[in-house]
MMTF fields as JSON, N, C-alpha, C and O atoms, coordinates in Angstrom:
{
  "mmtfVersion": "1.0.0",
  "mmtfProducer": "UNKNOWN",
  "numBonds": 427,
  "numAtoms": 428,
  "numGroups": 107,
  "numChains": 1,
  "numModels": 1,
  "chainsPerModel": [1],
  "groupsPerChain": [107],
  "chainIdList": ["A"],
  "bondAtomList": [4, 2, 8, 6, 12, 10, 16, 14, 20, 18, 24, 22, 28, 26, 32, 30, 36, 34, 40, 38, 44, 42, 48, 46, 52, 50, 56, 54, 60, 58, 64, 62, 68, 66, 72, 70, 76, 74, 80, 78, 84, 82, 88, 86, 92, 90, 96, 94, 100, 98, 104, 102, 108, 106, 112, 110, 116, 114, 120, 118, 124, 122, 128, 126, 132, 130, 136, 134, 140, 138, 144, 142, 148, 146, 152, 150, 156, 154, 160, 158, 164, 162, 168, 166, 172, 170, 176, 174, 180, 178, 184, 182, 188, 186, 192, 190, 196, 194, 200, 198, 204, 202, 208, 206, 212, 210, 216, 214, 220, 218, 224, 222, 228, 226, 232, 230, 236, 234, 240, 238, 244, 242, 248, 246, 252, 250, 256, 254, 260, 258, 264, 262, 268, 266, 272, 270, 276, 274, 280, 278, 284, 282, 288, 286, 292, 290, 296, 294, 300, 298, 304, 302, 308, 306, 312, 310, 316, 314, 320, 318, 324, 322, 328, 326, 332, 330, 336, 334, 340, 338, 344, 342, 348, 346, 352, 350, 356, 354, 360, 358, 364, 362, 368, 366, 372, 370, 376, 374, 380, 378, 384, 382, 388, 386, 392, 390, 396, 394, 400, 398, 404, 402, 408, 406, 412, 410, 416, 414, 420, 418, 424, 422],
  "bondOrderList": [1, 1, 1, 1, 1, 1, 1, 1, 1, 1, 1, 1, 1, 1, 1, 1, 1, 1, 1, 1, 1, 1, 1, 1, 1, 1, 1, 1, 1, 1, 1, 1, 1, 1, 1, 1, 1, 1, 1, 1, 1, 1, 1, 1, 1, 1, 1, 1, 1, 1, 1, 1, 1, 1, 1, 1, 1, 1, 1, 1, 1, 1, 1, 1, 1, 1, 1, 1, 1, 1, 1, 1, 1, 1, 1, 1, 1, 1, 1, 1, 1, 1, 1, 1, 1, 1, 1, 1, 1, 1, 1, 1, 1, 1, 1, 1, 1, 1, 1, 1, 1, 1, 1, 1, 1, 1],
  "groupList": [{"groupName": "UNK", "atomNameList": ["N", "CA", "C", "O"], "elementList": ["N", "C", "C", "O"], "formalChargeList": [0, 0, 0, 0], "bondAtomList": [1, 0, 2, 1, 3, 2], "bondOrderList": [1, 1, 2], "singleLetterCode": "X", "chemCompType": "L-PEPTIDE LINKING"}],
  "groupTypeList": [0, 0, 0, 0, 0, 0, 0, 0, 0, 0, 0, 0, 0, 0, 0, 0, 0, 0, 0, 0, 0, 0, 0, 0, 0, 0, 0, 0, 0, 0, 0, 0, 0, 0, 0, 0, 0, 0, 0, 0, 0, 0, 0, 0, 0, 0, 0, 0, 0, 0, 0, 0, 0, 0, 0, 0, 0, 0, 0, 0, 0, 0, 0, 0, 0, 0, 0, 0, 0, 0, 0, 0, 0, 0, 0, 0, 0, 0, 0, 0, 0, 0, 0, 0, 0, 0, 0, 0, 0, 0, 0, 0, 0, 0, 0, 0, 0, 0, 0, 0, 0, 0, 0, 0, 0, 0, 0],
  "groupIdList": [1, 2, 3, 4, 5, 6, 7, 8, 9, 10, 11, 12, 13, 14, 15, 16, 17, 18, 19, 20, 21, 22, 23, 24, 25, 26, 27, 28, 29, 30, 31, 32, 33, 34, 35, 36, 37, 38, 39, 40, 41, 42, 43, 44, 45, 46, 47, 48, 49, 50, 51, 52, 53, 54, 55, 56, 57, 58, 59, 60, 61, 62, 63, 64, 65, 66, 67, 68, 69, 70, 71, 72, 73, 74, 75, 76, 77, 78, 79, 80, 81, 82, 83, 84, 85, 86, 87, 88, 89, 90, 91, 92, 93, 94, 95, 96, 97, 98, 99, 100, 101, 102, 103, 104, 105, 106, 107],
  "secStructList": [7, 7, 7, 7, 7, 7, 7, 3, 3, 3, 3, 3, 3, 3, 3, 3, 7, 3, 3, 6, 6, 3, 3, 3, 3, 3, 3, 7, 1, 1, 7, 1, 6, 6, 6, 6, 1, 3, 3, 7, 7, 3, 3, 3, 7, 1, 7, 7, 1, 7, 6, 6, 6, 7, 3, 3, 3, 3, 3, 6, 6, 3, 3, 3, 3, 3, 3, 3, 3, 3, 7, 7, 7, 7, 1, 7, 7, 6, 6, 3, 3, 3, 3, 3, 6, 6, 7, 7, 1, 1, 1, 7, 7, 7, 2, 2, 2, 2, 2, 2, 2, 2, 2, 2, 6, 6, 7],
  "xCoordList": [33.706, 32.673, 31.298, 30.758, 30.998, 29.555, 28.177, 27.875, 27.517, 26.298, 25.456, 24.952, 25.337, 23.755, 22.888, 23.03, 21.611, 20.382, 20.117, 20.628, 19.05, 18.341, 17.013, 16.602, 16.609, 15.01, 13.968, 14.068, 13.164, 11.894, 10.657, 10.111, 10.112, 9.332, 8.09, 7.607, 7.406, 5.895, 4.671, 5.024, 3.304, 2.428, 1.417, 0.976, 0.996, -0.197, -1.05, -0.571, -2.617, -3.076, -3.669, -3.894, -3.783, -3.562, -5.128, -5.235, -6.202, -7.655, -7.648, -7.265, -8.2, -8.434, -9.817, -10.691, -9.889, -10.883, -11.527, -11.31, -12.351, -11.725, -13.807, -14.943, -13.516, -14.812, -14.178, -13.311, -14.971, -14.831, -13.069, -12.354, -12.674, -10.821, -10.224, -9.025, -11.088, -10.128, -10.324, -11.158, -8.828, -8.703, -8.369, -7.694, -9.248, -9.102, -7.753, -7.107, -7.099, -5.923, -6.016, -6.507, -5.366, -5.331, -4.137, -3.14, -3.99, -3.276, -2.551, -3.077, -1.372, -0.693, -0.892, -0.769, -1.182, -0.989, -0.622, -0.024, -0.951, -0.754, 0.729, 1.238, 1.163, 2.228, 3.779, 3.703, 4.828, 5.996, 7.107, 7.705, 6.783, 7.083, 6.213, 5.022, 6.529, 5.76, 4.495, 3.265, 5.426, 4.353, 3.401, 3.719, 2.409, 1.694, 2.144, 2.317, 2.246, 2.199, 0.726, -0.104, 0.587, -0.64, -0.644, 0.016, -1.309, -1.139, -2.196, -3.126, -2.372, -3.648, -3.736, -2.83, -5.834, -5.848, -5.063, -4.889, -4.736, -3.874, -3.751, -3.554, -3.866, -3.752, -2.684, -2.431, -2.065, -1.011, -1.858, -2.778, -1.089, -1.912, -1.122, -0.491, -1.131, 0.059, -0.082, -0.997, 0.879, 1.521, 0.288, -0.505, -0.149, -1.1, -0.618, 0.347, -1.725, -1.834, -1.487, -1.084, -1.511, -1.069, 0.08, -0.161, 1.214, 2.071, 2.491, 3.076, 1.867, 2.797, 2.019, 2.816, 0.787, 0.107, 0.818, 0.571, 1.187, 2.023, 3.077, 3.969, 2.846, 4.124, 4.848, 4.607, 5.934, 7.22, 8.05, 8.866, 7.78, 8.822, 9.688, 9.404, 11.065, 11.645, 12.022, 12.552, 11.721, 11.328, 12.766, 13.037, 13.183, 14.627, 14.639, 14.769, 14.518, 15.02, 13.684, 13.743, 12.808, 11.614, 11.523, 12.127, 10.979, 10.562, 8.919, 8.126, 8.716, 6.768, 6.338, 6.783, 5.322, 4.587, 3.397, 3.027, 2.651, 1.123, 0.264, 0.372, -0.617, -1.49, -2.363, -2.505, -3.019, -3.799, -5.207, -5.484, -6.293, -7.85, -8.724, -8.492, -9.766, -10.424, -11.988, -12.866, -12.117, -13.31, -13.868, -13.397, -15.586, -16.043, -16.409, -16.388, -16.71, -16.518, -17.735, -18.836, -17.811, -18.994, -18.505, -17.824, -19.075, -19.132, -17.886, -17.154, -17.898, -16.041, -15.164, -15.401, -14.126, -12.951, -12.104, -11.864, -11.626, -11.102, -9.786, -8.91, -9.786, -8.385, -8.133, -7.111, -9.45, -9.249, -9.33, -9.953, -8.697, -8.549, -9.255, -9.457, -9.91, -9.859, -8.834, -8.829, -7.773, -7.095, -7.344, -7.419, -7.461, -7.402, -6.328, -5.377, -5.885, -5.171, -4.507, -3.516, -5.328, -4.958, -3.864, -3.054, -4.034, -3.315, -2.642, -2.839, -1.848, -0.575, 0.852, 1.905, 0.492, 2.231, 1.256, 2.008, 0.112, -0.134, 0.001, 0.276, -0.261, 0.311, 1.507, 1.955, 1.97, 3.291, 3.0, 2.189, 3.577, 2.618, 4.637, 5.637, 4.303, 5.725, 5.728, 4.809, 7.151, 7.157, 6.557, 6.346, 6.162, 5.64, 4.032, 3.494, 3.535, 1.835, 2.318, 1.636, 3.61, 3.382, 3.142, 2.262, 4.269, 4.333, 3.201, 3.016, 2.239, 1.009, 0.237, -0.309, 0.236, -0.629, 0.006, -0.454, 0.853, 1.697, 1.426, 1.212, 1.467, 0.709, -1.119, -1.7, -1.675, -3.037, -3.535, -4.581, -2.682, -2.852, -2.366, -2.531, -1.711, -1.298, -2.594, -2.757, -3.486, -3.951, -5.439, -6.377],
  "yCoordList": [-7.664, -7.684, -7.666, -8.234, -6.845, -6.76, -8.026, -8.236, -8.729, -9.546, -8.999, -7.882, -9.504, -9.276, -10.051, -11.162, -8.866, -9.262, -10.135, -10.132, -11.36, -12.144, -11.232, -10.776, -11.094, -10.21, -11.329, -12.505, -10.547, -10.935, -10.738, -9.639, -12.064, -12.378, -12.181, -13.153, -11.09, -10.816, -10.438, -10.069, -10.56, -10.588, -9.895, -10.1, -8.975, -8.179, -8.268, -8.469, -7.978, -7.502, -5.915, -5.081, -5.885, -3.484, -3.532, -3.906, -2.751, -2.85, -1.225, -0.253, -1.346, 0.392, 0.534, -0.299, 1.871, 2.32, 3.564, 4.588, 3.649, 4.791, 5.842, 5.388, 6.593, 7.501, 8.498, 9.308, 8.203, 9.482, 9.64, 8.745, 10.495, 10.715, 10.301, 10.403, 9.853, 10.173, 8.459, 7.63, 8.485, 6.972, 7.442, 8.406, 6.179, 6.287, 6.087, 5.25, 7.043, 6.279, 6.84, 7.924, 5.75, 5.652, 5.995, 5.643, 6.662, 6.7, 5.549, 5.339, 4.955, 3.443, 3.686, 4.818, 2.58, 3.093, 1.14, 0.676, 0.56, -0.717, -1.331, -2.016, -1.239, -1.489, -1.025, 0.129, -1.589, -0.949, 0.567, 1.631, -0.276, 0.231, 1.293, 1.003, 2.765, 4.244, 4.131, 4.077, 4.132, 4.22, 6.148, 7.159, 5.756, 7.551, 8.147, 9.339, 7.345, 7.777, 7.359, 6.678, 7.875, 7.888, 6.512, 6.537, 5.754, 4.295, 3.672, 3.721, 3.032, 2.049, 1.05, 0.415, 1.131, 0.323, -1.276, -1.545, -2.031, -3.218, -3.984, -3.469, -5.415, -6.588, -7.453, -7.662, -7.949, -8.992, -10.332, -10.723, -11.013, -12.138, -13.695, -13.764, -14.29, -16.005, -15.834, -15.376, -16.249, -16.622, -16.721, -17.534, -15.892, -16.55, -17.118, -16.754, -18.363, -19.125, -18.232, -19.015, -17.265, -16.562, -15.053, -13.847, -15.746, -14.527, -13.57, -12.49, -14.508, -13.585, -11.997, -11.061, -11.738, -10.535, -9.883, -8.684, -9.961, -9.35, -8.369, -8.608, -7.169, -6.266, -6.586, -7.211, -6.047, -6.105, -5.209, -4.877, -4.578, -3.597, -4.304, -5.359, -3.305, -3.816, -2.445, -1.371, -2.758, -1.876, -2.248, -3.446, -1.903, -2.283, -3.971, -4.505, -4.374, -5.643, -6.517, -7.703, -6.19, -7.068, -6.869, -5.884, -7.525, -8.128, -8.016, -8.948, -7.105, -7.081, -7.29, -6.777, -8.227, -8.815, -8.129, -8.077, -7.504, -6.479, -6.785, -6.323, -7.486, -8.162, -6.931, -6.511, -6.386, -5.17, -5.797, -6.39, -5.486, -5.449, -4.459, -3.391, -4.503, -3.109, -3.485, -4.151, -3.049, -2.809, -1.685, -0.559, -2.335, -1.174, -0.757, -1.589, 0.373, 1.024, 0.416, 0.736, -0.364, -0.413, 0.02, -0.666, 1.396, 2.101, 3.268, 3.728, 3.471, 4.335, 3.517, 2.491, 3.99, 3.568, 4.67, 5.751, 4.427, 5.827, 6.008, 5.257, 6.857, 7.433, 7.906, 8.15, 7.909, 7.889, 9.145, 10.131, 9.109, 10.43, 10.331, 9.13, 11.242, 10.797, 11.554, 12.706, 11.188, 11.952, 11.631, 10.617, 13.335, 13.507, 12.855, 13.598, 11.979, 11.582, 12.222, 11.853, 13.364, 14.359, 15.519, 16.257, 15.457, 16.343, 15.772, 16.085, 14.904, 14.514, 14.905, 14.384, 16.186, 16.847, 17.585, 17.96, 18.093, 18.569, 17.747, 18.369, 16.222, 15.809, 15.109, 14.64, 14.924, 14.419, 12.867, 12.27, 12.48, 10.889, 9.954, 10.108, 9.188, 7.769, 7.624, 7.748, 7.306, 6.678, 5.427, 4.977, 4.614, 3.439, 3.963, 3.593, 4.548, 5.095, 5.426, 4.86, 6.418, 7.298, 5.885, 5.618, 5.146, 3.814, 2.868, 2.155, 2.787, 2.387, 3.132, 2.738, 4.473, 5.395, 4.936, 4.046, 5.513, 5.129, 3.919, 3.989, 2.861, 1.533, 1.621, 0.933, 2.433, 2.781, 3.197, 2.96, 3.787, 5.114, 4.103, 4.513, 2.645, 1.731, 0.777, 0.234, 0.829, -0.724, 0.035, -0.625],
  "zCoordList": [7.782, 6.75, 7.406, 8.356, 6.567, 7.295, 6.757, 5.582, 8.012, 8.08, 7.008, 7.122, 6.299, 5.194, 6.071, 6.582, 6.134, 6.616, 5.868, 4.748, 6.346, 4.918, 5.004, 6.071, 4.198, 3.551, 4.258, 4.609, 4.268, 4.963, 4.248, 4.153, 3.624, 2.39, 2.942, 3.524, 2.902, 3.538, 2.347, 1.227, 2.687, 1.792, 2.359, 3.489, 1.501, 2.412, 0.613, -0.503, 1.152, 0.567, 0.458, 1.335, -0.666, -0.183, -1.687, -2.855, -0.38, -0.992, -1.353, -0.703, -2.585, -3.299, -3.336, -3.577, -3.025, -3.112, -3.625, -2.977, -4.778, -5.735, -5.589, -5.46, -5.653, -5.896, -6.513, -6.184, -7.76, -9.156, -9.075, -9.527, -8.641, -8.888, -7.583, -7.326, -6.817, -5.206, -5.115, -5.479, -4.293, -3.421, -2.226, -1.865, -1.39, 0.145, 0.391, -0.24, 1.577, 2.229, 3.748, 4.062, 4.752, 6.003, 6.517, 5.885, 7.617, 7.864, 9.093, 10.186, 8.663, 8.896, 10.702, 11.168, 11.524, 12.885, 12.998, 13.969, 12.223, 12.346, 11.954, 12.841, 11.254, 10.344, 11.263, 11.685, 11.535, 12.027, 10.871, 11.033, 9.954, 8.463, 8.065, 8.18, 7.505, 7.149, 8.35, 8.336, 9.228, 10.882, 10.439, 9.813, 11.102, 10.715, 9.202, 8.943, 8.54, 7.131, 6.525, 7.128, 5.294, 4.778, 3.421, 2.383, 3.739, 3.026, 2.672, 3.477, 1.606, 0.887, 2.131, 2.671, 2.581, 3.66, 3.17, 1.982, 4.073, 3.969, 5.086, 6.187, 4.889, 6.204, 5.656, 4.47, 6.768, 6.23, 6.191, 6.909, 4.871, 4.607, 4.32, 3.266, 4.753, 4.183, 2.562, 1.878, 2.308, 0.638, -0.017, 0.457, -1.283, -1.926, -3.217, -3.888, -3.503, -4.622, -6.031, -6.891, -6.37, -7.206, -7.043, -7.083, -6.875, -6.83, -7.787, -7.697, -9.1, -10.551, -9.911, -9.85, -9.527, -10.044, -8.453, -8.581, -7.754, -6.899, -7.352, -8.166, -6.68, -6.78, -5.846, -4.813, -6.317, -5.047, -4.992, -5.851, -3.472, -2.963, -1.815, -1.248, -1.548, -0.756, 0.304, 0.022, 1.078, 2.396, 3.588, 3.513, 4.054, 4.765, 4.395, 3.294, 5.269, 5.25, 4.864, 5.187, 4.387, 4.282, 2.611, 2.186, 1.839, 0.495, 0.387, 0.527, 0.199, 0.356, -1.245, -2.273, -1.017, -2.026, -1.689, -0.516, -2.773, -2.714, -3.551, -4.686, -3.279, -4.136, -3.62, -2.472, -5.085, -5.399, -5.74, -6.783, -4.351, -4.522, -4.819, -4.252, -5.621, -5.807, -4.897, -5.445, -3.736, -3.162, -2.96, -2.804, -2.987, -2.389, -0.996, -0.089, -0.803, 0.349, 1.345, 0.899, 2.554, 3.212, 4.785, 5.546, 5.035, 6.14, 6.344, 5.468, 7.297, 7.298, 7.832, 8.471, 7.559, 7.663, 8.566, 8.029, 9.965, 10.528, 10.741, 11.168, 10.463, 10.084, 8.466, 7.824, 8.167, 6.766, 5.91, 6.304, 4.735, 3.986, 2.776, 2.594, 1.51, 0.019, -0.432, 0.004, -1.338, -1.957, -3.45, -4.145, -3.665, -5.192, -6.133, -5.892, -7.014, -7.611, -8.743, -9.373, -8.892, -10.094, -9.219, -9.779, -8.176, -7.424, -6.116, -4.942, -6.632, -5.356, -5.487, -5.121, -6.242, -5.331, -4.598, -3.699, -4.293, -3.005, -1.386, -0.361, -1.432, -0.019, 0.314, -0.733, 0.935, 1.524, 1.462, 2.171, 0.764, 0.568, 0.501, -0.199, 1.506, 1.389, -0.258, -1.068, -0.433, -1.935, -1.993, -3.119, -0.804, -1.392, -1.685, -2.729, -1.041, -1.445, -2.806, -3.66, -3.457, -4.871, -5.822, -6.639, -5.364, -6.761, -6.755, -7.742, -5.473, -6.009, -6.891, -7.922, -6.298, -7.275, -8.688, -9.402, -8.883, -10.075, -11.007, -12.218, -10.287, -10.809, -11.069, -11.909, -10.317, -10.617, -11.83, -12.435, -12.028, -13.22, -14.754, -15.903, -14.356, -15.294, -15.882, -16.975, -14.582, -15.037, -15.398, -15.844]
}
């Protein structure tokens, strides 16, 4: 029988950044997880005081909690892209970038 991993309960916060239709995204060089993929900038952060407003994906063996910030932009950010939101079947984007978008387009 095979070992079940136990999940790995992690918390990042993932900051948006929106001008007119486009949100910034970076491409990941930090992260082990959608390594050189294109991703909402994000830092890992300890448990916060409010988890209800957390999304949750589950990524191999980890449990990611995404508490969603809306900032604004001060200076560049490198590595960075704007993508049009009206038009993302034009880039190759991880499913975890689509289901944020996805959630964007909710709130």
């Amino acid at each position: 029988m095979k070992e079940r991993k136990k999940k790995i309960d992690k918390f990042y916060l993932l900051e948006v950044y929106k001008k007119n239709n486009k949100f910034l995204l970076i491409k990941n060089t930090k992260f082990n997880f959608l390594k050189n993929l294109q991703i909402f900038p994000m830092k890992q952060i300890s448990k916060p005081d409010n988890l209800a407003k957390a999304l949750n994906f589950k990524i191999s063996n980890m449990n990611m909690n995404v508490i969603i910030k809306f900032s604004k932009l001060k200076g560049a950010i490198s590595n960075s892209s704007w993508i049009d939101s009206s038009k993302l079947e034009d880039y190759t984007l991880p499913t975890f970038t689509k289901k944020i978008f996805n959630y964007l387009k909710k709130i």
